[in-house]
PDB file of N, CA, C and O in Angstrom:
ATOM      1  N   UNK A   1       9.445   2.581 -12.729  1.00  0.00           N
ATOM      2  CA  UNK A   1       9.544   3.562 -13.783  1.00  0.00           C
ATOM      3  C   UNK A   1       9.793   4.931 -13.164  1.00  0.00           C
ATOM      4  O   UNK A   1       9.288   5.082 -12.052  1.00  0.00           O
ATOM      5  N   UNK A   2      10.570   6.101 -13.740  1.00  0.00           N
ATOM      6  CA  UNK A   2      11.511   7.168 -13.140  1.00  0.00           C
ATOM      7  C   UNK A   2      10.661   8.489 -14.040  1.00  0.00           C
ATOM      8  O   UNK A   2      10.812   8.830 -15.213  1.00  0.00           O
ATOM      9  N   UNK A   3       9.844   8.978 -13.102  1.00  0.00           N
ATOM     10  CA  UNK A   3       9.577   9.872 -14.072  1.00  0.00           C
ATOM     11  C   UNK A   3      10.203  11.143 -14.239  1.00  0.00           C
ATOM     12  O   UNK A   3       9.619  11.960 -13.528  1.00  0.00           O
ATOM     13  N   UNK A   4      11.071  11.617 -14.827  1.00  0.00           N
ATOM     14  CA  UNK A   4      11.681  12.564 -15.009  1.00  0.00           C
ATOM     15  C   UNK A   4      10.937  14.164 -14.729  1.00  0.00           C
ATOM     16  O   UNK A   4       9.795  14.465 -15.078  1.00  0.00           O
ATOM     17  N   UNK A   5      12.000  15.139 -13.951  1.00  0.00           N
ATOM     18  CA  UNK A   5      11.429  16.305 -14.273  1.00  0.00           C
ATOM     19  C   UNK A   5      10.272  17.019 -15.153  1.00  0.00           C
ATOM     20  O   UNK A   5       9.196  17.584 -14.954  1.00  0.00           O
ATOM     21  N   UNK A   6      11.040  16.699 -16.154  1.00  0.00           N
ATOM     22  CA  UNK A   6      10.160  17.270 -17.778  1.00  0.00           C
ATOM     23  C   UNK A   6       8.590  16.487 -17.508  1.00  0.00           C
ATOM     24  O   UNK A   6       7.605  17.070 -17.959  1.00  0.00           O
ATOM     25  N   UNK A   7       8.440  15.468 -16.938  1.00  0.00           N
ATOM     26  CA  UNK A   7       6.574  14.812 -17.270  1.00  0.00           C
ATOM     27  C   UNK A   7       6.447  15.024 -16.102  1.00  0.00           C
ATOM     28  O   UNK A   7       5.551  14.244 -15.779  1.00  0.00           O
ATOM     29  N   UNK A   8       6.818  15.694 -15.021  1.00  0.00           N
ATOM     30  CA  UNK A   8       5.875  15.826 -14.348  1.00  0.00           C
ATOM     31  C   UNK A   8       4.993  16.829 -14.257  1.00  0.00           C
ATOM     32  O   UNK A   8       3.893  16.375 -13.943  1.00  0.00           O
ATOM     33  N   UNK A   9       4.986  17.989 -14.392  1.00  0.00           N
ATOM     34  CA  UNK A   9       3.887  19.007 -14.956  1.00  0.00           C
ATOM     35  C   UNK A   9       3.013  18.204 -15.903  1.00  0.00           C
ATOM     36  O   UNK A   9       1.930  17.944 -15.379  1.00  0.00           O
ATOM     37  N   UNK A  10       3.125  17.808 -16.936  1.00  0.00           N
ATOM     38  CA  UNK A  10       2.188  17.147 -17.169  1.00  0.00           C
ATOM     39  C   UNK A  10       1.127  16.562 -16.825  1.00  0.00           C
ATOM     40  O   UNK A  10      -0.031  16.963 -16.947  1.00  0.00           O
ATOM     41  N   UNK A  11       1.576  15.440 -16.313  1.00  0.00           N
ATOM     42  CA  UNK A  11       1.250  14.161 -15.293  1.00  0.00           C
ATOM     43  C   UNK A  11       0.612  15.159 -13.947  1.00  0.00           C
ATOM     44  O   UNK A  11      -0.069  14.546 -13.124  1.00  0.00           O
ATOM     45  N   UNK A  12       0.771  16.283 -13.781  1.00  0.00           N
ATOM     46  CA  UNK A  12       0.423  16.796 -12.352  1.00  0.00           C
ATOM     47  C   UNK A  12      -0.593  17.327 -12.735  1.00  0.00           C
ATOM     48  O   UNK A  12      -1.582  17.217 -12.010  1.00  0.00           O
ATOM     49  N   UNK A  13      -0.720  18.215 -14.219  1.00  0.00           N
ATOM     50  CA  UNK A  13      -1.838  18.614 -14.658  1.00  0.00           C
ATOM     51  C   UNK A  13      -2.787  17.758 -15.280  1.00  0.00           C
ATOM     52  O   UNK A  13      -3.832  18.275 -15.675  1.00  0.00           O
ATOM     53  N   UNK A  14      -2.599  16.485 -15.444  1.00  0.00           N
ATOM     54  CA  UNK A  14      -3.300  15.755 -15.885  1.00  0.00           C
ATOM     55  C   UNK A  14      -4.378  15.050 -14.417  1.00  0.00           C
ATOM     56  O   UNK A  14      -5.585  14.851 -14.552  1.00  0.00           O
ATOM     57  N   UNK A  15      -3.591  14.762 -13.072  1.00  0.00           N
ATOM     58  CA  UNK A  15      -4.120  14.392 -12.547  1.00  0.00           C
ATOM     59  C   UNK A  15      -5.257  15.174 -12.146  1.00  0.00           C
ATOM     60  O   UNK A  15      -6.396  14.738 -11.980  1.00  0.00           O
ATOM     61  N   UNK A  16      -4.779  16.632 -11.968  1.00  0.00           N
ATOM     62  CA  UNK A  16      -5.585  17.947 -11.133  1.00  0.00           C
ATOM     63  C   UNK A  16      -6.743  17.716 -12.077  1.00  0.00           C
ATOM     64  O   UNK A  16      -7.844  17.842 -11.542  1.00  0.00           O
ATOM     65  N   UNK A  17      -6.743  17.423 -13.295  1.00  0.00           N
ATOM     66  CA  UNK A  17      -8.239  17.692 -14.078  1.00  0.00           C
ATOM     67  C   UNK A  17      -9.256  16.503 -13.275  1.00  0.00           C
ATOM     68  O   UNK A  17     -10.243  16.712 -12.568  1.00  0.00           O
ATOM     69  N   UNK A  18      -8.678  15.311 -13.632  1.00  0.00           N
ATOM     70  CA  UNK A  18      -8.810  14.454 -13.020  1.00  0.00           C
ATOM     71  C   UNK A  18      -9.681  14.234 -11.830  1.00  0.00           C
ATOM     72  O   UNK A  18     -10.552  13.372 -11.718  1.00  0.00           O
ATOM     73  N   UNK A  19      -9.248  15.332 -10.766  1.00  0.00           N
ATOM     74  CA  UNK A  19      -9.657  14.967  -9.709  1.00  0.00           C
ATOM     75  C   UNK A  19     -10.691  15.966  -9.489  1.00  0.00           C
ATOM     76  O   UNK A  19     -11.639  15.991  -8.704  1.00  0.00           O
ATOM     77  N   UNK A  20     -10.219  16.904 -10.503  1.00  0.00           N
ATOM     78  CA  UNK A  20     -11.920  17.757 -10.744  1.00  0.00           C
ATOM     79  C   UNK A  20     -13.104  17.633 -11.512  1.00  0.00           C
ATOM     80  O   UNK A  20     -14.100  18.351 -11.421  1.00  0.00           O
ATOM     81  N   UNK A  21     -12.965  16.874 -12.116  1.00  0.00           N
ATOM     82  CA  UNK A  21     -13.892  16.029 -12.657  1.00  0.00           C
ATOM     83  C   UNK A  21     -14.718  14.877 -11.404  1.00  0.00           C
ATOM     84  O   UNK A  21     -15.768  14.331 -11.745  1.00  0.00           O
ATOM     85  N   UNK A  22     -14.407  14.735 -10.665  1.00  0.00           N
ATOM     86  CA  UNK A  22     -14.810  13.461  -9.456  1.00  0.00           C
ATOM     87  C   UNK A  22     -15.345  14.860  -8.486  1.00  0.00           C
ATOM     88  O   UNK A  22     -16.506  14.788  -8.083  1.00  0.00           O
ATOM     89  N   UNK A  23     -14.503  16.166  -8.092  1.00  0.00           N
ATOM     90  CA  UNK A  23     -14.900  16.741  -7.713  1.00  0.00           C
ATOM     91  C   UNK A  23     -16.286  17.595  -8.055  1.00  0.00           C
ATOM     92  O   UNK A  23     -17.237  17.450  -7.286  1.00  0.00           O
ATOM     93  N   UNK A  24     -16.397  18.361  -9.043  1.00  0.00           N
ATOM     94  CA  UNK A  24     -17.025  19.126  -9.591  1.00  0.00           C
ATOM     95  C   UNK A  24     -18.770  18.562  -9.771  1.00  0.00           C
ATOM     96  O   UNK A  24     -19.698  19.123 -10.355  1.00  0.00           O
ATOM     97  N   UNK A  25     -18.747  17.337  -9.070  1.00  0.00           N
ATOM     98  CA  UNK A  25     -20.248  17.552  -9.360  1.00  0.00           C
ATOM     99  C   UNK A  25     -20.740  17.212  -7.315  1.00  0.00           C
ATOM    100  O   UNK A  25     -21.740  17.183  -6.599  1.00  0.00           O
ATOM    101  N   UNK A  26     -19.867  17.106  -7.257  1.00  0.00           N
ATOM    102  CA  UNK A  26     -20.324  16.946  -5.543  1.00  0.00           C
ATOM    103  C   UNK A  26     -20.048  18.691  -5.078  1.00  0.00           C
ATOM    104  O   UNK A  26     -20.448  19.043  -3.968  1.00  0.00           O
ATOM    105  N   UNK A  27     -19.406  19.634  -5.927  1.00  0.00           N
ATOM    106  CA  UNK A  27     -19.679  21.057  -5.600  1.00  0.00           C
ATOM    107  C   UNK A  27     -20.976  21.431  -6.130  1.00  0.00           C
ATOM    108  O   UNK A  27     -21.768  22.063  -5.431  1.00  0.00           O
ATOM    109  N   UNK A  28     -21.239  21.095  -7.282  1.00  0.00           N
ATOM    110  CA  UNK A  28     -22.351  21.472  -7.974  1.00  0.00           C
ATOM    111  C   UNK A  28     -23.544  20.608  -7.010  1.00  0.00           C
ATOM    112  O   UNK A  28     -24.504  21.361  -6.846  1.00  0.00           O
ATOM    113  N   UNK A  29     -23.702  19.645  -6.523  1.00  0.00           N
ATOM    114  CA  UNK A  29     -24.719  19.124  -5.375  1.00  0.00           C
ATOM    115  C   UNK A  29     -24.546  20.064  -4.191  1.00  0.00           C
ATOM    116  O   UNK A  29     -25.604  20.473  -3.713  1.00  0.00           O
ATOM    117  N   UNK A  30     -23.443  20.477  -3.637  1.00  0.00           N
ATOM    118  CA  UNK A  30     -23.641  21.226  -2.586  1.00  0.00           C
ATOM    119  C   UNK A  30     -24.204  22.797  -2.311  1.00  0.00           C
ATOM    120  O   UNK A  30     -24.475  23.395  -1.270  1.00  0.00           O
ATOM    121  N   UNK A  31     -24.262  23.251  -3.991  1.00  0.00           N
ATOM    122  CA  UNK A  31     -24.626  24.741  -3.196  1.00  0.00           C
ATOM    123  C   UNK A  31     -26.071  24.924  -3.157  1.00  0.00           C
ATOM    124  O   UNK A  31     -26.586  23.815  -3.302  1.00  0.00           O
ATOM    125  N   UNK A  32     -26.847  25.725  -3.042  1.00  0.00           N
ATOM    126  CA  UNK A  32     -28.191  25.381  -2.323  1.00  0.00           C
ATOM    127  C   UNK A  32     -29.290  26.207  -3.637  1.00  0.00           C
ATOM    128  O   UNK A  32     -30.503  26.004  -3.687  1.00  0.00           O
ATOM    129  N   UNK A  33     -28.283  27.437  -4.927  1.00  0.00           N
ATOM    130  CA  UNK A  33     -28.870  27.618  -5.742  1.00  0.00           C
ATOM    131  C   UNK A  33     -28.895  26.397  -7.366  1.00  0.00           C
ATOM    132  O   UNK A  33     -28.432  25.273  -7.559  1.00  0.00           O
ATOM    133  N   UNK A  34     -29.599  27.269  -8.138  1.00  0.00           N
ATOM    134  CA  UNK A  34     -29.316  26.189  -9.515  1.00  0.00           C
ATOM    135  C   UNK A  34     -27.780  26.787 -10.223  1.00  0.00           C
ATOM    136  O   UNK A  34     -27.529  27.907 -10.670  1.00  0.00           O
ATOM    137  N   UNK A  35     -27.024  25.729 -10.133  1.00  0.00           N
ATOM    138  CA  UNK A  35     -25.568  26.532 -10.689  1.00  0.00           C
ATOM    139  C   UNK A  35     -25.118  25.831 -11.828  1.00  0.00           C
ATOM    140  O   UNK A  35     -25.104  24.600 -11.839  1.00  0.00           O
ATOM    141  N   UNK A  36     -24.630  26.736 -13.103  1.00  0.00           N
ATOM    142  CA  UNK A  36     -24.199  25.840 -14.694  1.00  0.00           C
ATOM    143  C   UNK A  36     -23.042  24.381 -14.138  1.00  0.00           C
ATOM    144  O   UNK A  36     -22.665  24.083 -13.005  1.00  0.00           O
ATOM    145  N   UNK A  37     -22.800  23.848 -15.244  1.00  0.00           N
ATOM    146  CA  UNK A  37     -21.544  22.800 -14.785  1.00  0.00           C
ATOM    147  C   UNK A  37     -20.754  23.352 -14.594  1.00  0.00           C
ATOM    148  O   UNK A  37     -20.063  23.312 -13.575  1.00  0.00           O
ATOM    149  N   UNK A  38     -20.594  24.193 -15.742  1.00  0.00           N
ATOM    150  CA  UNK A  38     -19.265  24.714 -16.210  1.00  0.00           C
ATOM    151  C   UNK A  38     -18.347  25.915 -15.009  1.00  0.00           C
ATOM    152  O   UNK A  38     -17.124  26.050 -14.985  1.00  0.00           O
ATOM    153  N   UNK A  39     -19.437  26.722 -14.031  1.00  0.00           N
ATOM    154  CA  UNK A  39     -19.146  27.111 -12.723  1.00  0.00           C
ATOM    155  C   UNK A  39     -19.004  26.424 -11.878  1.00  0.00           C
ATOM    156  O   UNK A  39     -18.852  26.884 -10.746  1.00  0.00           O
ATOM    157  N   UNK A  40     -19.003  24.840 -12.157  1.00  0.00           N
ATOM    158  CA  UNK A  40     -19.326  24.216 -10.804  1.00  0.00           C
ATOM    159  C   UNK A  40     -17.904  23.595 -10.932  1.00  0.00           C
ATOM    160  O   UNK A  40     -17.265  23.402  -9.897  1.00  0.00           O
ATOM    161  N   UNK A  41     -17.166  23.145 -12.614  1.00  0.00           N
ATOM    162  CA  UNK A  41     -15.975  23.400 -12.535  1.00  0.00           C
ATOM    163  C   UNK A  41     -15.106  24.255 -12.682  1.00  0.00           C
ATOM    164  O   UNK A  41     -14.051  23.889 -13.200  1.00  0.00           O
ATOM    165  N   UNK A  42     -15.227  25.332 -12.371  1.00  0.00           N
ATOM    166  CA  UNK A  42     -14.571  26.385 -12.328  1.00  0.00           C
ATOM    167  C   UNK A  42     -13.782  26.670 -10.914  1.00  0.00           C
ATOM    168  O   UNK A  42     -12.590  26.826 -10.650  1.00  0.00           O
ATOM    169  N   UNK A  43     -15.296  26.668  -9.920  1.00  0.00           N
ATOM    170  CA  UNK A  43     -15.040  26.650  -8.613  1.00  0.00           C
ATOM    171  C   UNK A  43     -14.455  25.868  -8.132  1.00  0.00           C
ATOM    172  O   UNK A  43     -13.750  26.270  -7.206  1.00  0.00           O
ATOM    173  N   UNK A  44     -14.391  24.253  -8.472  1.00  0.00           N
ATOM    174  CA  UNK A  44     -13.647  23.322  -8.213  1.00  0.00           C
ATOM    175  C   UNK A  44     -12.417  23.265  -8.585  1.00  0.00           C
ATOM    176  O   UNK A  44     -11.889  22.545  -7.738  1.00  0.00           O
ATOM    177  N   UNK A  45     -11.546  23.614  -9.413  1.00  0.00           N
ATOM    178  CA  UNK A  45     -10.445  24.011 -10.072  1.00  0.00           C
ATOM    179  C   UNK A  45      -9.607  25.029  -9.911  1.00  0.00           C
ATOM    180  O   UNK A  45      -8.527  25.258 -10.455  1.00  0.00           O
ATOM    181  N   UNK A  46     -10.678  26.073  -8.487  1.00  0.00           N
ATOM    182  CA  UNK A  46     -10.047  26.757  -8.222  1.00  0.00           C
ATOM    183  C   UNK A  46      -9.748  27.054  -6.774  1.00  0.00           C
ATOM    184  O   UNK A  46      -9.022  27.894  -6.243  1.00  0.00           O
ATOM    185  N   UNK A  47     -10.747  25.845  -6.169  1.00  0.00           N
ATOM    186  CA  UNK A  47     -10.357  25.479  -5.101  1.00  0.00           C
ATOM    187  C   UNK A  47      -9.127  23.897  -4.944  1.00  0.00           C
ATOM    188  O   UNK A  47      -8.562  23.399  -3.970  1.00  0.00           O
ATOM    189  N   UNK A  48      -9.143  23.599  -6.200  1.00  0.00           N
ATOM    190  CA  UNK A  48      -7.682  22.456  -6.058  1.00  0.00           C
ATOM    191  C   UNK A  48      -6.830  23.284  -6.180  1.00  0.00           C
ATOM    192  O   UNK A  48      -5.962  23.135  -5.319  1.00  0.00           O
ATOM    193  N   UNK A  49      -6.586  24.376  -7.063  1.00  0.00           N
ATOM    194  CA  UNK A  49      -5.162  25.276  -7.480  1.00  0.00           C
ATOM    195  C   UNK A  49      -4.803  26.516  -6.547  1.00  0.00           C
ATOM    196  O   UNK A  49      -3.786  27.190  -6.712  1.00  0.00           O
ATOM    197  N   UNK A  50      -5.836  26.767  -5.453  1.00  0.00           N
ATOM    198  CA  UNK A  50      -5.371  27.083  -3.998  1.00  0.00           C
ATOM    199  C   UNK A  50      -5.265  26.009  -3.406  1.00  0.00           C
ATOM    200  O   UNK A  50      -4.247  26.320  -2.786  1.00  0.00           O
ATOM    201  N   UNK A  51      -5.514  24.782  -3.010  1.00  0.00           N
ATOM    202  CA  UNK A  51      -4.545  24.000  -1.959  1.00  0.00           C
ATOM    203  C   UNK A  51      -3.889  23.436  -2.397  1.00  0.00           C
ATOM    204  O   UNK A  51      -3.530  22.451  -1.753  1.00  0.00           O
ATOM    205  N   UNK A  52      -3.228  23.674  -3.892  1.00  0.00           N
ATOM    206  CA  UNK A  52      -1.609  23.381  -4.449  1.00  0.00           C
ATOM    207  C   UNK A  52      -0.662  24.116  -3.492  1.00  0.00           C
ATOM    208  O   UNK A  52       0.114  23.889  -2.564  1.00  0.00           O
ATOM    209  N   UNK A  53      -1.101  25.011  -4.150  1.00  0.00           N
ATOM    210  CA  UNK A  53      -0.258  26.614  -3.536  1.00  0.00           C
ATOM    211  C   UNK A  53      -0.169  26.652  -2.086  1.00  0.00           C
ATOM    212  O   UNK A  53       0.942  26.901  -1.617  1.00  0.00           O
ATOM    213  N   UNK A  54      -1.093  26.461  -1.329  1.00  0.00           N
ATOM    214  CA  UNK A  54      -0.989  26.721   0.007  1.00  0.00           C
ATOM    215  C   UNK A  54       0.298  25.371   0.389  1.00  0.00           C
ATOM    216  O   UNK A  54       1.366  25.573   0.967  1.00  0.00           O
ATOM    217  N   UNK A  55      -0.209  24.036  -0.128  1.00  0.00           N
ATOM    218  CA  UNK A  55       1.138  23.147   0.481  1.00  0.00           C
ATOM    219  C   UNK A  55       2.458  23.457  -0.257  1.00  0.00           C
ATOM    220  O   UNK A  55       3.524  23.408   0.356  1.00  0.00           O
ATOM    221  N   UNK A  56       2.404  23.750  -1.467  1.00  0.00           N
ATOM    222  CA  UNK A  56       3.631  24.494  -2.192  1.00  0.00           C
ATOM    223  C   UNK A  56       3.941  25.414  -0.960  1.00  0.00           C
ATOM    224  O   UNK A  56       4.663  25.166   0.006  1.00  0.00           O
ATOM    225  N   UNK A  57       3.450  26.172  -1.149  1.00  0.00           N
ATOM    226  CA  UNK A  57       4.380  27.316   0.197  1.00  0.00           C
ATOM    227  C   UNK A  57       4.556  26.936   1.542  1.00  0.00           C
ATOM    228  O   UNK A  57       5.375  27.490   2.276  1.00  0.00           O
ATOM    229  N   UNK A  58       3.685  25.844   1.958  1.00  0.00           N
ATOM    230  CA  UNK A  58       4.076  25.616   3.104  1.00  0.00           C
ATOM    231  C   UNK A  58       5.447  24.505   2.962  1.00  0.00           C
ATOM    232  O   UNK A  58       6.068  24.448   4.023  1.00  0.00           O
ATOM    233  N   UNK A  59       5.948  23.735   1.995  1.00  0.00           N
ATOM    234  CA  UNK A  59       6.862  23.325   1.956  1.00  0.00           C
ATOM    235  C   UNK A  59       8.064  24.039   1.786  1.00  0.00           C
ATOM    236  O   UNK A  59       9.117  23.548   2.194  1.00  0.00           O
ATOM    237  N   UNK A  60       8.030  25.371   1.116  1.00  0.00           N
ATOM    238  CA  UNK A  60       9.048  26.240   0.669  1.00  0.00           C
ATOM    239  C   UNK A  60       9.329  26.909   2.055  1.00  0.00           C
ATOM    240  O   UNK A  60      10.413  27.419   2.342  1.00  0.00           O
ATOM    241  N   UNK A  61       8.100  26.850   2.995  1.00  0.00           N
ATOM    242  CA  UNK A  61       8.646  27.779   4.236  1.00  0.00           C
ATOM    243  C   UNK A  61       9.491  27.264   5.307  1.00  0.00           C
ATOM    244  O   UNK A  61      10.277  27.729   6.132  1.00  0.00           O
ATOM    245  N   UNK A  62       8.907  25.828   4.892  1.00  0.00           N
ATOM    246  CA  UNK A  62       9.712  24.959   6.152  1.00  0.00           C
ATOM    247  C   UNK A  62      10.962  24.012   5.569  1.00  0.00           C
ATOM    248  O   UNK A  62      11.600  23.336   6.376  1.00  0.00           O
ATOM    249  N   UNK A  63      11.221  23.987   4.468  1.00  0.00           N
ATOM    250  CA  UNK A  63      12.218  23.537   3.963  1.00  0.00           C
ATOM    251  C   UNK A  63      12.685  24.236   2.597  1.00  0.00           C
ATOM    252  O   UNK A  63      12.474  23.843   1.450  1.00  0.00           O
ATOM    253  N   UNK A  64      13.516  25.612   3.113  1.00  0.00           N
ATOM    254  CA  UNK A  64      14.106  26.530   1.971  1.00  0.00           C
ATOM    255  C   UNK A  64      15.031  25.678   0.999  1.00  0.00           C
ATOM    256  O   UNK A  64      15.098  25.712  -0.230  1.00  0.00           O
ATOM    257  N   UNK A  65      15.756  24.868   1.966  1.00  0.00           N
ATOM    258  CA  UNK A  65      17.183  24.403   1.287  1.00  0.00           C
ATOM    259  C   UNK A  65      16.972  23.697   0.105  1.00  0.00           C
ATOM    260  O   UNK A  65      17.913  23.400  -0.631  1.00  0.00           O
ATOM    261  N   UNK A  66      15.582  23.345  -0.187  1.00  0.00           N
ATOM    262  CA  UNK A  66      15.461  22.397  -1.252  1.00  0.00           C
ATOM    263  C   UNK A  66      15.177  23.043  -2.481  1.00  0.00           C
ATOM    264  O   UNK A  66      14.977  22.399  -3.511  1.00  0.00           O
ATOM    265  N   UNK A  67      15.125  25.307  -2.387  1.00  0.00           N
ATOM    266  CA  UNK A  67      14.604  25.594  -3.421  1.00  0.00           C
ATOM    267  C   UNK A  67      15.833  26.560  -3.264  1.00  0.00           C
ATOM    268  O   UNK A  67      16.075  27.397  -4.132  1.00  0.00           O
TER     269      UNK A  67
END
């Protein structure tokens, strides 16, 4: 199956929740005060949507021709 341009934002934002949800409570176990959920996905969501970005740019730096 071919997933077209158009679904993948979707499908990409669908996974990222996804994986913050699996994430977000092993952040919320790690910090050492009492922290809400709802910060614990926050922080998690915003540590997946910086290491988007960081491999996003590191692909754009080392391979321009493709953008």
């Amino acid at each position: 199956m071919a997933i077209s341009k158009r679904n993948r934002v979707p499908i990409g934002l669908f996974l990222l929740l996804c994986f913050n949800l699996l994430l977000a409570p092993a952040v919320q176990a790690a910090t050492p005060i009492a922290e809400s959920r709802f910060s614990a996905y926050t922080i998690t969501l915003l540590g997946l949507v910086t290491l988007c970005l960081c491999v996003y740019l590191f692909v754009v730096i080392f391979q321009p021709e493709r953008f």
